[in-house]
C-alpha positions, 0 to 999 in steps of 0.5 A: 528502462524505456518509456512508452514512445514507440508502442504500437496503438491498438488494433481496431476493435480492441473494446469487443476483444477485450470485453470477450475475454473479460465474459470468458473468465467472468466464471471463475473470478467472480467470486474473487472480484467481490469486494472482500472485508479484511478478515479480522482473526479472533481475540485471543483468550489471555490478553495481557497489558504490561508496562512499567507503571505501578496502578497504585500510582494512580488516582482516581480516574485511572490516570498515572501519577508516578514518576516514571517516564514515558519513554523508553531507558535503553536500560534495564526497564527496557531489558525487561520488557523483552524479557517478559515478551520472550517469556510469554512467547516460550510458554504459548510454544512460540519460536516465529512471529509474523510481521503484520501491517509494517508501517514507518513513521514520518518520512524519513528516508523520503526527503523531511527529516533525517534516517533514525538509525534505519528506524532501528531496522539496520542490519536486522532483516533480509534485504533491509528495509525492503523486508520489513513487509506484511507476512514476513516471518521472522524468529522471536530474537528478531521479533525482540529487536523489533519490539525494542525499536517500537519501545525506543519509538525509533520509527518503525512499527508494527504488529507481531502475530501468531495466528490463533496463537500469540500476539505483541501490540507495542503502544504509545508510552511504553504500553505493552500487549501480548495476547496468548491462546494459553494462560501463561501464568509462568510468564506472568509470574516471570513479568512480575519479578522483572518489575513489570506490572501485567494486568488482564485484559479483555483485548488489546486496543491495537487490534487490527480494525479496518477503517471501513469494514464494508471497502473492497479489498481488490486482489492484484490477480490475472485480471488486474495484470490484464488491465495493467496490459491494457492500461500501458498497451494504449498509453494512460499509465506506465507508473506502478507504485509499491507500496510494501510497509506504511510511508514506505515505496518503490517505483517501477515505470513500466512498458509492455516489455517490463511489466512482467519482469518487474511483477517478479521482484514485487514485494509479498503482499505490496499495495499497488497503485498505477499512475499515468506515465512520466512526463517527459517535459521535466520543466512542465512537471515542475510546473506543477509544483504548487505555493505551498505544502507536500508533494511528492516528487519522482523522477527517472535518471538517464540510467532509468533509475527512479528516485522519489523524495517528498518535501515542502515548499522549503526544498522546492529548489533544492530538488529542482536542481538535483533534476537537471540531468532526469529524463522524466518527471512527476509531482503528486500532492498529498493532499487528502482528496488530491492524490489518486491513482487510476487503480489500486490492488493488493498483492495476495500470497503465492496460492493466490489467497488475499492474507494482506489486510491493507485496503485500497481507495475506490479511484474512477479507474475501478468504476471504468473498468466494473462497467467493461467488465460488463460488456459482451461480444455483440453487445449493443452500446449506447453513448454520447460522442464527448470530444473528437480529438485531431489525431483521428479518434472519438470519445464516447462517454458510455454511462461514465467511461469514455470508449475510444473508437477510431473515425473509420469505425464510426460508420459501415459507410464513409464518414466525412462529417461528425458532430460532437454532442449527438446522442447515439452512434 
């Protein structure tokens, strides 16, 4: 894959044609560019914990005191957890579960610490671990091999749901919760002769909740591919991260070429984040590394693939050597505050409907491209000239966003002479 040497600028006047485009579909996307909570399904009716500890080993405060341990046998205790799940699954009529909100532990593929057994995912979906997604359906026997790599705390986690039907939340400590929307007294009964301990409860403490209901969750629909256009057309990102289970990415670099073919192999209901291009300077990259702390590192070889690790201070050198024969580079911290795209958005299902719950970061891109939706063809703007680049353009700062506008535009007559700071052009 290339990257973006050789793309033509845009064409004068690419703010007004962009903003006349924008005023055209205005209409139909409104209603889905508003900012939309996640949409939370309702507690199921019979929710059940199940786990291995008897609460007549318990004092006062509700706390165990047995002997059991908190982690998982990979034995008979474990066998019949799942067999207690498979029972309630039978009895609600459910043969399918849904993958909700897949998320990896720790980064285990991604540069600190070893490969758990594929974080128990080996050989068990589709294209591995690429099909450990959100909204991936998937028959009940795999959904027990799930439920057993959560038990054994191999790395992988997730939700397993039926909308409206059924529900399996595994937690910390061999804690256990399926919901049902029928009461299940079969299943309790079978639970109860595994040497299993159900209790009723009012709702499973792993429901989905978003961590701020009131944040926007923008759809990666036509408007955000058009931006994506925009965005690689005049040269600020070319780097489109796929985000597809928690902890878990690809990287496409992008040009005006690819962008399309890449948006086909996407995975259903990905986070996507677009960042600025590669640096071509690998050296001046690397300079970017800081004393200390974690950083991710992405890099493109000269066959265009595009590997990414995240290591500490320990490894700086490690990887640095691995980068002699990359073509382009980027580091991008971690750290909470430092690390942020110039957009974000979600991948919604194939009839265009938003199902996924992840939420996306407010990031000053959003705020540029709210305020551009804003503008109309004729449309008189007022700035302040911010910077007067060498290579024959201006910066306007117009209420936070800076429009660039080529010298010959400046003026209906010719301009010799311009002054950076005037309050109108």
């Amino acid at each position: 894959m290339e990257g973006n040497r050789g793309i033509d600028e845009p064409r004068p006047g690419w703010v007004a044609d962009l903003a006349a485009r924008l005023e055209a579909e205005r209409a139909a996307t409104d209603a889905r560019q508003r900012p939309q909570p996640p949409v939370i399904g309702d507690v199921l009716p019979y929710v059940y914990e199940v786990t291995k500890y008897n609460s007549a080993d318990g004092d006062q405060h509700g706390r165990y005191t047995g002997s059991e341990p908190a982690d998982s046998d990979h034995g008979p205790v474990e066998a019949a957890y799942l067999q207690a799940v498979a029972a309630f699954a039978e009895e609600s009529g459910v043969d399918h579960l849904a993958i909700r909100e897949p998320q990896i532990s720790g980064f285990a593929h991604f540069g600190l610490e070893p490969a758990a057994d594929g974080h128990g995912l080996t050989g068990l979906l589709p294209g591995g671990l690429a099909g450990f997604h959100d909204g991936a359906v998937v028959p009940v026997e795999v959904g027990l091999r799930l439920v057993r790599a959560m038990l054994r705390d191999s790395g992988a986690w997730c939700r397993l749901e039926v909308e409206g039907r059924f529900t399996v939340h595994v937690g910390w400590d061999q804690y256990l919760y399926v919901g049902s929307s029928r009461p299940c007294e079969r299943a309790l009964v079978r639970t109860r002769s595994l040497g299993l301990f159900p209790r009723r409860r009012d709702a499973s403490p792993y429901e989905f909740t978003p961590d701020d209901p009131l944040q926007a969750r923008r759809p990666a629909d036509d408007d955000f591919w058009a931006r994506l256009h925009w965005a690689v057309g005049v040269r600020r990102a070319a780097l489109l991260e796929e985000t597809y289970a928690g902890n878990a990415s690809r990287w496409h670099r992008l040009t005006r070429d690819t962008i399309e073919v890449v948006r086909s192999t996407l995975i259903p209901r990905a986070r996507l984040a677009v960042w600025p291009d590669l640096l071509t300077d690998v050296d001046a990259a690397m300079a970017a590394l800081p004393d200390e702390g974690l950083v991710e590192i992405i890099w493109e070889n000269d066959d265009g693939q595009i590997t990414n690790t995240v290591v500490d201070e320990t490894r700086f050198d490690a990887v640095t050597s691995q980068l002699s024969g990359a073509r382009a580079a980027a580091v991008l911290s971690l750290t909470a505050g430092e690390r942020q795209p110039l957009f974000t958005a979600v991948l919604p299902d194939s009839d265009g409907v938003l199902r996924a719950r992840w939420q996306t970061e407010t990031t000053p891109g959003d705020r540029d491209w709210a305020l551009l939706r804003t503008l109309r063809r004729g449309q008189v703007v007022t700035g302040t000239v911010s910077v007067i680049a060498s290579f024959g353009v201006t910066f306007v700062d117009i209420g936070g966003f800076n429009a660039v506008i080529n010298i010959p535009e400046l003026s209906w007559r010719p301009c010799r002479r311009w002054r950076s700071g005037s309050d109108r052009w």
